[in-house]
NUNU-892598 format. One record per atom (N, C-alpha, C): y negated, x, z; residue in one letter. Coordinates in steps of 0.001 Angstrom, whole numbers, plus 500000, padded with zeros to 6 digits. Layout:
BEGIN
YXZa
...
END
This chain:
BEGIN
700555252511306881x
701297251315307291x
702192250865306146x
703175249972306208x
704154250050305438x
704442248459305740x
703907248221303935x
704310246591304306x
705729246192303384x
706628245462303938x
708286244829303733x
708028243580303213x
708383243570302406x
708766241476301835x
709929241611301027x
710872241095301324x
712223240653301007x
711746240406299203x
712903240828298758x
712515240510296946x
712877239071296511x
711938238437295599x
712209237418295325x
713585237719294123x
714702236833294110x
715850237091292926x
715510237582291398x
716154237955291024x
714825238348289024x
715350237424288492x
715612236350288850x
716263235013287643x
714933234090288136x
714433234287289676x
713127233239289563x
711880234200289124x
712142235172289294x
710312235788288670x
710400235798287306x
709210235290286769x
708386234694285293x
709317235945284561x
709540235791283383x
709897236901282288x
708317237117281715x
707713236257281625x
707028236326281021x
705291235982282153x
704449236939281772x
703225236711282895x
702344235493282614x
702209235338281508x
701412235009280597x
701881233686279967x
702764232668280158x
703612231981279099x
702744231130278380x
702899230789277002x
702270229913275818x
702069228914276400x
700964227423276323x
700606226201276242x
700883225673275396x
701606224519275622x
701332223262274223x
700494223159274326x
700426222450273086x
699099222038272384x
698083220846272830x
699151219925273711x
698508219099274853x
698187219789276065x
698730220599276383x
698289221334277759x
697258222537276942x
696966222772276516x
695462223776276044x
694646222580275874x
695015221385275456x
693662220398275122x
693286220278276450x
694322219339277163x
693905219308279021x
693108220549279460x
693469221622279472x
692998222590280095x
691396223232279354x
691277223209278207x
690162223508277154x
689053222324278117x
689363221058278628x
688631220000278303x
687982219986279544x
688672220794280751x
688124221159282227x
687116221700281830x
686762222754280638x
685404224174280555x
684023223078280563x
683119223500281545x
682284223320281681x
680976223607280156x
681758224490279953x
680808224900278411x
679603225355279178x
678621226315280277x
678241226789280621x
677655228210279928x
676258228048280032x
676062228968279458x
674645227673278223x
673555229149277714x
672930228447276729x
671974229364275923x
670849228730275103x
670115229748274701x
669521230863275791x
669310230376277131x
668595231442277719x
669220232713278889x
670786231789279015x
671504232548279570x
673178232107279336x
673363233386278935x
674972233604278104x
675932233277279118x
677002232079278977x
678165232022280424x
678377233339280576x
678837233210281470x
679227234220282628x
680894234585282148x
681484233921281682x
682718234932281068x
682430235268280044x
681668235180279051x
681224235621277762x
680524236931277906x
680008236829279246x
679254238344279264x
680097239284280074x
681274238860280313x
682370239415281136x
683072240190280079x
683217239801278653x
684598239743277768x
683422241336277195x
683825242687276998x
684055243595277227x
684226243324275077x
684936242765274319x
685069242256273190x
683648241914272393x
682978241078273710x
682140240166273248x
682589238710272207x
683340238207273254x
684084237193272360x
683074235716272609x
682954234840271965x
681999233755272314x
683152232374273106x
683275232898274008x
684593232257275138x
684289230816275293x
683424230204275503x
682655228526275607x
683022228241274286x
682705228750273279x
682564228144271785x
684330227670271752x
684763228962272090x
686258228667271105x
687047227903272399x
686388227612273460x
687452226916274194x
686986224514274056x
685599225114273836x
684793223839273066x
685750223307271918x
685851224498270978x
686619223975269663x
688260223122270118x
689010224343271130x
689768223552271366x
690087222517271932x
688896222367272529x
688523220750273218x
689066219643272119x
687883219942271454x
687740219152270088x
688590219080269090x
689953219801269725x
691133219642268347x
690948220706267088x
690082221629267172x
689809222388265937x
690486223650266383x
691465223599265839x
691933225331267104x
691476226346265618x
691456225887264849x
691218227094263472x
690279228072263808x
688650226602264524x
687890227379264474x
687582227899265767x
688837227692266747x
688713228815268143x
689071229435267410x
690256229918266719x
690497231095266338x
689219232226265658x
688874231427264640x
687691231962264150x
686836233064265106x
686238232004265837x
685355232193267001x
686572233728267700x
687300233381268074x
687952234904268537x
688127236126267877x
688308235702266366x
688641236869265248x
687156237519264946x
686346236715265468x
685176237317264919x
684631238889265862x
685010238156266338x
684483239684267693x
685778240096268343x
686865239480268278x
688191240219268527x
689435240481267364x
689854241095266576x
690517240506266241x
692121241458266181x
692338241775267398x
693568241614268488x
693214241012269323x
692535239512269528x
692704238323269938x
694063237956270555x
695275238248269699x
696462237725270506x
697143238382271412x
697165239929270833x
697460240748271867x
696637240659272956x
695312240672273215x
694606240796274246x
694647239596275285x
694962238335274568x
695547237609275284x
696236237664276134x
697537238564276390x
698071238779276664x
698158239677277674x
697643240422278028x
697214242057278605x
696294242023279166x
695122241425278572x
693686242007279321x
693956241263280622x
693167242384282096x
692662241738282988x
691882240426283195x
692398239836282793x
691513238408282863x
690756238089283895x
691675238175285097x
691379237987286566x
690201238519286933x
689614239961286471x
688372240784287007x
687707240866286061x
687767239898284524x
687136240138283421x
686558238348283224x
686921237933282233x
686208236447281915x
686577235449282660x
688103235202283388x
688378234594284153x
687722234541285762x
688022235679286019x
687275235701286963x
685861235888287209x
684756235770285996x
683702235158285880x
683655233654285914x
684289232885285567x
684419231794285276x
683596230951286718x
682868229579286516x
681852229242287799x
682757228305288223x
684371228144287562x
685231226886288607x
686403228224289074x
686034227991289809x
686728229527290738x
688019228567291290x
688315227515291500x
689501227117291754x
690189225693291612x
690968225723290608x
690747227306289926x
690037227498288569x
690092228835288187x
688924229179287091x
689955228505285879x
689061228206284569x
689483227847283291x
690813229268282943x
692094228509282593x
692863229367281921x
692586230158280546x
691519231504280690x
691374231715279476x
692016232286278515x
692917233681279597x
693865234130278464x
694476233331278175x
695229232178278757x
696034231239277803x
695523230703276799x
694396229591276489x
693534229298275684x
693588230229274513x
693360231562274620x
692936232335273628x
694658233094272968x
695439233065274102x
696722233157273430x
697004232159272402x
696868230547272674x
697144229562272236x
696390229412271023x
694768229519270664x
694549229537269667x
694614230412268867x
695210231736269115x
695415232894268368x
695894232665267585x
697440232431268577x
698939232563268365x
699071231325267166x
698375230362267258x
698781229347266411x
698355229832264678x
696969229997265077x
696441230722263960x
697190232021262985x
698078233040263755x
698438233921263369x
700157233672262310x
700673232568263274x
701603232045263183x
701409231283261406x
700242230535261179x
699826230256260253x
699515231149258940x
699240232332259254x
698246233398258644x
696580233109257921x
696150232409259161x
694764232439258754x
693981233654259131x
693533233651258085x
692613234987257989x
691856235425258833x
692179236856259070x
691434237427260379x
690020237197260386x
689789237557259150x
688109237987259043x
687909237956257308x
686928237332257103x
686199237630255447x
686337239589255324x
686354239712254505x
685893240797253399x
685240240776252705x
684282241997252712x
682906242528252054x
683241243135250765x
682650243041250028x
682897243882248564x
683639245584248546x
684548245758247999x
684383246992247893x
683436248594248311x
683443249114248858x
682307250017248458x
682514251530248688x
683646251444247710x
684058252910247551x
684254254574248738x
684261253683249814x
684231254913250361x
685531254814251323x
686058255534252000x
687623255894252464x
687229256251254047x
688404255566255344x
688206256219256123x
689696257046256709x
689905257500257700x
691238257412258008x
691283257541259094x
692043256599259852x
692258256190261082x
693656257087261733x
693333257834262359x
694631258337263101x
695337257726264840x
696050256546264448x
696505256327265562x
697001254752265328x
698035254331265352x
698234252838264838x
697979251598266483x
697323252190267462x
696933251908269110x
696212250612269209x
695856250002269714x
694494248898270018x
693298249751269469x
692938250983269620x
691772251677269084x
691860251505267746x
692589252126267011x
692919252312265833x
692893250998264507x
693770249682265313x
694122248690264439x
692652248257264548x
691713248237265474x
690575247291265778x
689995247969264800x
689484249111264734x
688380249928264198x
689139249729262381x
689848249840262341x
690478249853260936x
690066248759260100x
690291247303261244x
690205246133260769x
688732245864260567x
687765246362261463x
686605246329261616x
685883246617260152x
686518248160259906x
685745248820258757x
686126248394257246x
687216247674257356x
687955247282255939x
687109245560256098x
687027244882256977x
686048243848256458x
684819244276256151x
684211245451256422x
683182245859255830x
682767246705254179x
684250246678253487x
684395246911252343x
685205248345252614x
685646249229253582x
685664250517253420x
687231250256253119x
687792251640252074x
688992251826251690x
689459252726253333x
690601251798254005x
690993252417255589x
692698252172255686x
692917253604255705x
694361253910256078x
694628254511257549x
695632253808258148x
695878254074259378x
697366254934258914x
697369256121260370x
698655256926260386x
698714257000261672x
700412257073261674x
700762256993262975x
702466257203262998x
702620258059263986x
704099258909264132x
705057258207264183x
705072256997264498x
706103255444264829x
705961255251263648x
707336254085263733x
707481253444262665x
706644252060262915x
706551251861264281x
705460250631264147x
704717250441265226x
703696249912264409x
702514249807265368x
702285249326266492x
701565249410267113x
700627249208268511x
700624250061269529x
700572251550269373x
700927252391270693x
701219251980271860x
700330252207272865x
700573251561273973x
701304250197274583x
700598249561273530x
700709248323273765x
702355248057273601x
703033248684272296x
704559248129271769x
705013249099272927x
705102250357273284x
705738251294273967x
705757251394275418x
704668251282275547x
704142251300277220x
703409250489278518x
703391249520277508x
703115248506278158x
704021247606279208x
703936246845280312x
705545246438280861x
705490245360279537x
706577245204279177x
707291243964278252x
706972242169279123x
706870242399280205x
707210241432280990x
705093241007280661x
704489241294279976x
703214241126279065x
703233241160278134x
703708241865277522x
703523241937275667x
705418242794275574x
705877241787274252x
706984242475273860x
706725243743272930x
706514242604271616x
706331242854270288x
705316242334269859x
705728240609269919x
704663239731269301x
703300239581270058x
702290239363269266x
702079239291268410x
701751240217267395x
702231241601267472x
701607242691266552x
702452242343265323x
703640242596264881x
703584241991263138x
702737241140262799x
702495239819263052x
701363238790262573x
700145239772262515x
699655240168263372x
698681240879263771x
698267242549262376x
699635242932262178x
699553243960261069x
699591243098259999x
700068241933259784x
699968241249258581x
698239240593257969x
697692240683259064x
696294239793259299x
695523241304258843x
695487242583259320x
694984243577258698x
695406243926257529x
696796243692257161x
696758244134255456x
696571243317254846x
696069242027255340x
695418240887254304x
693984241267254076x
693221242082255182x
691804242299254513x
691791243710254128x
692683244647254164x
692826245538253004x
693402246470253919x
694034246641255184x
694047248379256092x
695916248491255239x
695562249633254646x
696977250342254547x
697335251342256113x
698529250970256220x
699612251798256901x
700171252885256586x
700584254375257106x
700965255235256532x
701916255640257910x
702817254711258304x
703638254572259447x
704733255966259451x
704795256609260600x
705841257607259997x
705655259091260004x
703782259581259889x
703540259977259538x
703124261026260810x
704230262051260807x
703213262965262017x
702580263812261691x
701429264216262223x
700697264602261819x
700791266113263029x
701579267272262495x
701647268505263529x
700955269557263670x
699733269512263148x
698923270554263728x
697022270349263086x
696429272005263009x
695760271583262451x
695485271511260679x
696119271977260420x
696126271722259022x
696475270762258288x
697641269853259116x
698061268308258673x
696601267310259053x
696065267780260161x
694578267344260074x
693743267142259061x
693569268369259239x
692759268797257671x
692813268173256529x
693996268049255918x
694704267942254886x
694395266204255162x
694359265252256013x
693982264122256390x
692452263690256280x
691979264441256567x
690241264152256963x
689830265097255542x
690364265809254794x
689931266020253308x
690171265073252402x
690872263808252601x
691083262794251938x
690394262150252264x
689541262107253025x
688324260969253553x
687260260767253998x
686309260367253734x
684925260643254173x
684443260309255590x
685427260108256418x
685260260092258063x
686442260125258762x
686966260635259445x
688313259842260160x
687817259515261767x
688861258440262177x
688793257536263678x
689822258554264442x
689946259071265480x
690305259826266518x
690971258479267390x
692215257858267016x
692840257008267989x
694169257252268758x
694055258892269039x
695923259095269211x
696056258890270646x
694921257939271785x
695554257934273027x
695292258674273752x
696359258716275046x
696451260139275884x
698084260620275498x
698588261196275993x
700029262110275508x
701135261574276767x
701849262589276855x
703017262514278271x
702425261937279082x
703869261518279988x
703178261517281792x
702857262980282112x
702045262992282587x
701492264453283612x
703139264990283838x
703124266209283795x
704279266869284068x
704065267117285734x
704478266190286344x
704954266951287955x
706112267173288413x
706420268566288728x
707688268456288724x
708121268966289759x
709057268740290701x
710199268856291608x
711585268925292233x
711953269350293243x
713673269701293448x
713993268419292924x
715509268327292161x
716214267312292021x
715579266110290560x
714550266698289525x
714112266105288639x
715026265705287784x
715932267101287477x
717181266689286590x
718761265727287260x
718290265477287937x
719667264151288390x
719100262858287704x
720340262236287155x
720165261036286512x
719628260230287579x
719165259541286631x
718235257954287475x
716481258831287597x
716235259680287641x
715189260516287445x
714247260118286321x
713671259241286223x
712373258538285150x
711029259409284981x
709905259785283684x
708879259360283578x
708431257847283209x
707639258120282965x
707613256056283319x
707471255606281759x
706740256700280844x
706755256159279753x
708095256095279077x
708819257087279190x
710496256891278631x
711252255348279217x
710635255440280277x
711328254239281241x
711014253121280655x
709737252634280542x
709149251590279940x
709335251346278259x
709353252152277839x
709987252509276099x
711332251531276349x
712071252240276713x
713564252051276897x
713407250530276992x
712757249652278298x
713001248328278622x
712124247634276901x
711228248105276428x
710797247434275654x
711370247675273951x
712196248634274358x
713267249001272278x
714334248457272898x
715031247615274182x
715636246750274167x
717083247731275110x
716750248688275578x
717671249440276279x
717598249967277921x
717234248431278090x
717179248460280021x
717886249505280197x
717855250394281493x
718701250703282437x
719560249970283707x
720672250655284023x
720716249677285433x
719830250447286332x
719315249707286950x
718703250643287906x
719275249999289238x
720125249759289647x
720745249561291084x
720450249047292247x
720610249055293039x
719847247837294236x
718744248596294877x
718476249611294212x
716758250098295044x
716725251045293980x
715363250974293890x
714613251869293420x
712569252190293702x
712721253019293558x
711843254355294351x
710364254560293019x
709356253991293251x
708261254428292053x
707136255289292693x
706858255605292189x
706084257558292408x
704429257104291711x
703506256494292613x
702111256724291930x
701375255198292479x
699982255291291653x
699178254799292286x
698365253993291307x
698839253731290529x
698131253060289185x
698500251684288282x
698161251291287730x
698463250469287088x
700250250113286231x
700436251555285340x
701521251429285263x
702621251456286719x
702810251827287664x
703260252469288501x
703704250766289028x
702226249746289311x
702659248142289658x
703766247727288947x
703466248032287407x
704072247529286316x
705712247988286503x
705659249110286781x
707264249450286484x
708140248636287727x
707212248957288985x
707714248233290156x
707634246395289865x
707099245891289430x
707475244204288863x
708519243890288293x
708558245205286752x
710231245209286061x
711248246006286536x
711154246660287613x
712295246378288577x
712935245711289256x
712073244815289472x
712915243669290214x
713384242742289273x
712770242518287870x
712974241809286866x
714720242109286305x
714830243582286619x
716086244241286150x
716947243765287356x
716366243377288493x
717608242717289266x
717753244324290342x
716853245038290891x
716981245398291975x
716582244987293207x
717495245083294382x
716982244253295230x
715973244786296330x
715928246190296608x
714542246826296929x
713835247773296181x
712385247202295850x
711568248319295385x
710377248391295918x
710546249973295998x
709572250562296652x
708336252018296142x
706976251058296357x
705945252386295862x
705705252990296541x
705775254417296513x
705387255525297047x
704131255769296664x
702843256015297868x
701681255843297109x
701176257422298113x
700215258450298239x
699962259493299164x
698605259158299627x
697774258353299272x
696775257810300042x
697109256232300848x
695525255452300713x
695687254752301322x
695392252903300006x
695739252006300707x
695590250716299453x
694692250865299286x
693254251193300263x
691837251484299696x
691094252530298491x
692580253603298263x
691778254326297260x
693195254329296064x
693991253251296059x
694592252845294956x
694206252575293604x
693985253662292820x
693629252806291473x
694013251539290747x
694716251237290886x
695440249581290519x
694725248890291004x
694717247713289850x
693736246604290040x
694540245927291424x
693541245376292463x
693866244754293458x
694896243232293564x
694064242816292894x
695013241470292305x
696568241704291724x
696867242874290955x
698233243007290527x
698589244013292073x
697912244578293052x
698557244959294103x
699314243814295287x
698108242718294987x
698818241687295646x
700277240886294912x
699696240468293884x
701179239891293191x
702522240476293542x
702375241797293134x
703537243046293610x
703968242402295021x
703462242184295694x
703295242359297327x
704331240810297498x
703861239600296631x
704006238190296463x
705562238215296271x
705508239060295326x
707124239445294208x
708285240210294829x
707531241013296036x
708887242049296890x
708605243092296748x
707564243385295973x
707789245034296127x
706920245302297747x
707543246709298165x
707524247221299409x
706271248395299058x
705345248875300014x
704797249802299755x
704893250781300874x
704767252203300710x
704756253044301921x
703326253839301064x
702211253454302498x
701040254062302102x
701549255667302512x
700344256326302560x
700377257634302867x
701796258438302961x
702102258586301762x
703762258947301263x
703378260118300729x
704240261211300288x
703926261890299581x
705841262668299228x
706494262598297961x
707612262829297608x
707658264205297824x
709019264680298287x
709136266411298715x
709864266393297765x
711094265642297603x
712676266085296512x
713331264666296418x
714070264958295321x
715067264142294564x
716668264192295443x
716941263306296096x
718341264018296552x
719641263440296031x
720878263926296142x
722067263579295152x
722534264742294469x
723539264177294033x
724719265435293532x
724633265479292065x
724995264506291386x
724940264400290228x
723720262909289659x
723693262210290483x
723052260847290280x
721886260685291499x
720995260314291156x
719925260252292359x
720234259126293268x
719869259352294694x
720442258346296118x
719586258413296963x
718298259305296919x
717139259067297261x
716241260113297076x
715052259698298142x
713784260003298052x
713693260729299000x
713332262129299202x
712457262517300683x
711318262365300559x
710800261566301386x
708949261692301083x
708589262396302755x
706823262884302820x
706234263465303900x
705570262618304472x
705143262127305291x
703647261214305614x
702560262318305440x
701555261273305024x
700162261954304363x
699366262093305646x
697920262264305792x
696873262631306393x
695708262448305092x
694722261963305436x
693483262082304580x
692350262919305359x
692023264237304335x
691037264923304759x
689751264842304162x
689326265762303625x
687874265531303213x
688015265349301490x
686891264825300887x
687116264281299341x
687388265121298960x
687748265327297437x
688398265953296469x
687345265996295446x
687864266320294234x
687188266245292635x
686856264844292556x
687327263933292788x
687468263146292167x
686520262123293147x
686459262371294102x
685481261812295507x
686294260985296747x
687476261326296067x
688530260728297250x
689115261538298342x
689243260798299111x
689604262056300138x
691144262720299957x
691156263770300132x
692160264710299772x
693551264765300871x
694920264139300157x
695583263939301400x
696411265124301811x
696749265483302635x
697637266799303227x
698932266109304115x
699811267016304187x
700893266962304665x
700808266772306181x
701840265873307076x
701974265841308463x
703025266570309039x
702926267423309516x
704486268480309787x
705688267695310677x
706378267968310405x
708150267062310984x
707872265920311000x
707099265436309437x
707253264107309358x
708289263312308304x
709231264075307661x
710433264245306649x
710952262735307124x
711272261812305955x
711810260611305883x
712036260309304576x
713170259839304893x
714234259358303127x
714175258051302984x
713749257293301801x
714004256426300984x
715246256332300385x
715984255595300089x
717335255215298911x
717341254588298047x
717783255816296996x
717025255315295631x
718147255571294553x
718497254646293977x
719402254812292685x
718223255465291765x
717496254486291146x
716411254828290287x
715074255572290501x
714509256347290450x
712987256997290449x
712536257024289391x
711418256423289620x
709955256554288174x
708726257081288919x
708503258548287731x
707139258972288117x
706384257958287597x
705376257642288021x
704309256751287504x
702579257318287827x
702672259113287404x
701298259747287989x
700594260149287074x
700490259373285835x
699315259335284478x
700354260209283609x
699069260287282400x
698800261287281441x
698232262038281239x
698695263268280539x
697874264342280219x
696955263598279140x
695895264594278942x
694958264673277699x
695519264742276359x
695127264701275142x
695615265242274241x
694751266115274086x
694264266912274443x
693296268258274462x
693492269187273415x
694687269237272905x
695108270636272197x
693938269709270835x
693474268839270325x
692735268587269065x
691372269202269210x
691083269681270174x
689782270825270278x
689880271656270029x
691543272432269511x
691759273870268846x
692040273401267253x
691967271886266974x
692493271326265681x
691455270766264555x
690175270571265569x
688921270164265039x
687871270929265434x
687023271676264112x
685449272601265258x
684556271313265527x
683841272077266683x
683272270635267006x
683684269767267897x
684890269850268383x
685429268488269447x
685801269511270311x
685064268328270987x
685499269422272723x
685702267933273986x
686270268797274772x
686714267516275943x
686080268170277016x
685848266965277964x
685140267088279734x
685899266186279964x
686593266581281560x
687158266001282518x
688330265358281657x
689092265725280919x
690214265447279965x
690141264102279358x
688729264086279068x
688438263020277451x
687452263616276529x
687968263329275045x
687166264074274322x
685778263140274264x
684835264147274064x
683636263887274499x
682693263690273089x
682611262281273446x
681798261148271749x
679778260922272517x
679772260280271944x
678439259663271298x
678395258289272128x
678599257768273058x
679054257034273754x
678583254926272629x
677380255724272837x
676915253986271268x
677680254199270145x
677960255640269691x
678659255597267761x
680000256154268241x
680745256606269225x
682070257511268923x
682133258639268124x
680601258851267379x
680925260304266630x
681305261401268013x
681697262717267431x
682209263370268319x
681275264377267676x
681520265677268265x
680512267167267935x
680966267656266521x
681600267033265758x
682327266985264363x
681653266035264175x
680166265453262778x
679671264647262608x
681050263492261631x
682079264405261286x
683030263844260183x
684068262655260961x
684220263433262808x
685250263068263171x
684587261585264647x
684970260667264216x
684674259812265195x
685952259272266402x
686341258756267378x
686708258692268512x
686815257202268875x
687753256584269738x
687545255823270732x
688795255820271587x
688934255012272504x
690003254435273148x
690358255401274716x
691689255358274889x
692285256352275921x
691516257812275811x
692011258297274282x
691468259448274104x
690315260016274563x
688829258999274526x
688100259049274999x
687207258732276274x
688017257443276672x
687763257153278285x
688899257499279018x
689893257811278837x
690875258899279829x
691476257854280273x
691718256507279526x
692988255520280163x
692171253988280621x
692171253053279621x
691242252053279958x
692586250631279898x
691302249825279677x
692330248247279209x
692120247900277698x
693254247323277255x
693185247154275612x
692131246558274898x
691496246015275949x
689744245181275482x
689370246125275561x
688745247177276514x
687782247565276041x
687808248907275022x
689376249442274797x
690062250395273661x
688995249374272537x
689005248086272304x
688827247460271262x
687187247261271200x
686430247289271982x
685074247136272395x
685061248792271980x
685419249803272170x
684916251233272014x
685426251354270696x
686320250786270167x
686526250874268341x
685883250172267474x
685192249084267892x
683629248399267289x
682355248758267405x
681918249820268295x
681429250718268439x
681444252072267397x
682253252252267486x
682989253207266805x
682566252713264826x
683042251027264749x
682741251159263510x
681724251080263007x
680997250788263546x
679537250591263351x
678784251929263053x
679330253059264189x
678589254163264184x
679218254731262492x
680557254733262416x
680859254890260513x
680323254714260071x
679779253105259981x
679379252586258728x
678229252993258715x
677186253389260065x
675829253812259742x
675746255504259186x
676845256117259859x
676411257724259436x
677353257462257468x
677754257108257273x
678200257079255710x
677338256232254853x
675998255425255512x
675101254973254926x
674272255577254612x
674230256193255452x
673188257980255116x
673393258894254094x
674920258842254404x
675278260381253455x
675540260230251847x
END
């Protein structure tokens, strides 16, 4: 079925998802929290937050005018606090734990607000532990990477992060829609880690296995944070006509400040999270139909439900059971042929497997197309490290420590859960540091 809603104009949809509180409107809103929750049972968004952030405390503080020590309270168990503000699912995470369901306490705002103020300030992420001579090296400058870095350098360890950009936050600066996170808060955010000691080694690619090597011989553990890689290569008639997107080039582009036009329709290819995302900043770019091409049904959509509805709120169009044949156009893309689907029996994955409907050929019109059908693995580091090996295209850790089958080489994030949310990249890199600090206590 194929649902139509006229696009709302991109001069009235939010630029921004998320926008900042004054400092009177976080007090108002801080002063609704029930503060729920006690010695014998933890609120219910606190045991939601994936961080383990103490969510009552720091929204208490800001009750009380102390935003320092919300911040505190956030840096302690988060401290990409501001970014996560920003990004995390709130809706299916602490918010939508929340027991005033309507509506629930604004938490990512709250926690944007006392971040952001804090960061803005440069109060200190976190104390630092003494020295204690030992080195790690973090490969990946990601939400995995900065967390675990920051983690292990308040614990005294000498921790250098590398990473092929010139600046940090993988995902988050590159691939993320902008219309959530631009930039800010990651400078503040790299400034708050090289205040408790993480050097940067920005720049730095690292091409095979011997640049490995040559990395993890300088250090008595390294963190495994490089992500997942490309979009999945799928490829088809008519890929090379302009207007022809992967989604991460696409999304790069809107966020290093080099929109495309993308024209009064455009055409998105997938079923996921990014795939919502690109279809929101399309209309943001001022097209006036967009449309997801999805080959199942809304029931076995990976995208969170709540951003399927918003989409829905905002104009975007969906055609369930789609499936793209070709790119059509001469020199510039002008549309879509898609097939109608059929769902047969499950797949790998436990979904049911969709197949083609014969003389069911129908065109979409499309200036713009974005694949939006994942990432590959970064797999090839199982020919780069002995010892690391991947299942089901994540390399395969220690699930409590992130060590990997390399006792030297530890893990978290995409790389290892095959594509998560930036909380819990940051929940699997505290994990992660812990399991360091215990196997180098040993050795």
């Amino acid at each position: 079925m194929t649902t139509s809603t006229s696009a709302a104009p991109a001069g009235l949809l939010p630029v921004e998802l998320r926008p900042p509180l004054s400092a009177e409107a976080a007090l108002v809103e801080a002063d609704r929290c029930l503060e729920c929750g006690g010695p014998h049972a933890e609120a219910p968004c606190a045991v939601a937050c994936p961080a383990g952030v103490d969510v009552p405390r720091f929204i208490s503080a800001i009750a009380a005018g102390d935003f320092d020590d919300a911040a505190h309270t956030i840096f302690e168990q988060n401290l990409l606090g501001g970014t996560c503000a920003r990004v995390c699912p709130v809706e299916i995470l602490c918010q939508g734990a929340c027991v005033l369901s309507r509506p629930p306490i604004a938490i990512g705002a709250l926690q944007r607000f006392a971040a952001d103020q804090a960061l803005e300030r440069g109060l200190p992420l976190r104390d630092r532990a003494a020295a204690n001579g030992r080195t790690v090296a973090v490969v990946g400058a990601g939400p995995a990477g900065l967390a675990c870095a920051g983690e292990l350098a308040a614990r005294g360890y000498d921790v250098t992060v590398l990473d092929e950009r010139a600046e940090i936050g993988g995902l988050v600066r590159f691939a993320i829609a902008p219309y959530r996170q631009q930039a800010d808060p990651l400078p503040a955010e790299q400034r708050g880690l090289e205040a408790l000691g993480v050097r940067f080694d920005l720049g730095h690619v690292i091409t095979g296995p011997e640049a490995l090597r040559a990395v993890a011989d300088g250090a008595d553990a390294v963190f495994l944070a490089v992500g997942l890689g490309e979009d999945t290569p799928v490829r088809m008639p008519g890929d090379e006509l302009h207007g022809v997107w992967d989604s991460l080039p696409f999304i790069e582009a809107l966020k290093t400040g080099c929109p495309p036009d993308v024209g009064r329709n455009v055409v998105v290819v997938g079923g996921g999270n990014t795939a919502i995302d690109v279809t929101r900043e399309a209309l943001r770019l001022g097209a006036e139909q967009v449309t997801l091409v999805y080959r199942r049904t809304r029931a076995e959509m990976p995208a969170y439900a709540f951003e399927m509805e918003e989409a829905e709120r905002e104009g975007v169009r969906f055609e369930w059971l789609a499936a793209p044949v070709r790119f059509l156009g001469s020199w510039h893309v002008e549309g879509v042929e898609c097939e109608r689907m059929t769902l047969g029996e499950p797949d790998a994955s436990g979904r049911r497997r969709p197949a083609a409907l014969p003389d069911s050929s129908f065109v979409v019109a499309a200036e713009t197309v974005v694949k939006a059908i994942g990432q590959r693995a970064r797999d090839e580091l199982a020919g780069w490290v002995e010892g690391v090996a991947f299942e089901g295209g994540r390399l395969r850790i220690d699930p409590e420590t992130g060590q990997t089958g390399n006792p030297k080489f530890f893990a978290g994030g995409d790389v290892a859960n095959g594509g998560a949310s930036v909380v819990e990249a940051v929940a699997a890199a505290k994990r992660a540091a812990r399991g360091i600090d215990e196997w180098l206590s040993r050795c």
